[in-house]
N, C-alpha and C positions, 0 to 999 in steps of 0.2 A: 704185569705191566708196570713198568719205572714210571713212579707220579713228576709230574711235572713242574719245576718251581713257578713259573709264569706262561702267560700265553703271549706268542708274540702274532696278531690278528689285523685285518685292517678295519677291522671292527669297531665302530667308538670304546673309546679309552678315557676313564677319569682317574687322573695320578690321585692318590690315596696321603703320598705326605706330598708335602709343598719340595721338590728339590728343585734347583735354577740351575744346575752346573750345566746343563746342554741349552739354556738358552741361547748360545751364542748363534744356533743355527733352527732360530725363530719357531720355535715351536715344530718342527718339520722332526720329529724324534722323540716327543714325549715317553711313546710306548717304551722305551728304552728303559725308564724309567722304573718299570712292571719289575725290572730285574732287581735289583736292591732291592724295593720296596718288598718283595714276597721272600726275601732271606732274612734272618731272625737279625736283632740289631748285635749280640755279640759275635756272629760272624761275617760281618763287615770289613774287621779288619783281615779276613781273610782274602775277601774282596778285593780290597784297597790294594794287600800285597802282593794278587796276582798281578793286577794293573801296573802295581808299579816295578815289577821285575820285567814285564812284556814292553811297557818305557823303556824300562833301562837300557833295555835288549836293541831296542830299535835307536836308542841313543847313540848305541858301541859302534852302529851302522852308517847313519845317520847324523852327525852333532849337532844339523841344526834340529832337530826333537832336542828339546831341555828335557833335562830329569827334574822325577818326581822329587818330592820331601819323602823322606823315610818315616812312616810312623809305626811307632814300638807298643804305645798304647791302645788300649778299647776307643773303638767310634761309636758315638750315636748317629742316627740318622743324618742330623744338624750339623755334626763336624765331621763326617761323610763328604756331605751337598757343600759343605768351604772348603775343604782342602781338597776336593776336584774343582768345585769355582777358580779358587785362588791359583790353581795350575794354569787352568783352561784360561782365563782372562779374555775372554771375547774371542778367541782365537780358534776361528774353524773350521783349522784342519786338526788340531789337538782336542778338540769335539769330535769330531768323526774318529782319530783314533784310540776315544775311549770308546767312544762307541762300539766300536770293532774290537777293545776289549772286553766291554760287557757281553757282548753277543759269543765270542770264543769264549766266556768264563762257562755259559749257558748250553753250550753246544761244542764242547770240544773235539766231538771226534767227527767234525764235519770239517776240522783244519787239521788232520793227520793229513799227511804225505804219502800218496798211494806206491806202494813200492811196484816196480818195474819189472819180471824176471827177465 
């Protein structure tokens, strides 16, 4: 059985590090949170990179989606939780869709495209 990086429950939940980048949509999301926090901190920037190709991507679509900042170096936790803040800026629908990239980072093969014969 594949061990599980985080559980997503409607179980009380107490976030572990301090992150704010999804306050924008009032505490209504914390669990989200469970996802970075249980991935070790040098692969964050792995993290960060899905996020911001799955932006980009929705940019190409989209232009009003702004694109990410490009980061080349190691995240901590801390500049993690800023440069999602400093994207996000209060803005709740760019909350909801990190959100919806942490949850596809978590669960990808529940967003494959069912093929048709």
């Amino acid at each position: 059985m594949k061990e599980s990086l985080c559980e997503l429950t409607i179980h009380s939940y107490t976030p572990k590090i301090n992150f704010t980048f999804l306050n924008a949509l009032n505490d209504e999301s914390y669990i989200y949170y469970s996802i970075p926090e249980n991935i070790e901190e040098y692969k964050l920037k792995n993290l960060y990179r899905f996020i911001y190709l799955r932006i980009l991507k929705l940019h190409k679509q989209f232009t009003e989606v702004p694109k990410m900042k490009l980061i080349k170096e190691s995240l901590t936790y801390k500049s993690f939780n800023t440069y999602l803040d400093q994207y996000i800026q209060g803005n709740r629908l760019l909350a909801i869709l990190i959100i919806q990239s942490l949850y596809h980072y978590k669960y990808p093969k529940q967003f494959k495209k069912q093929l048709i014969p």
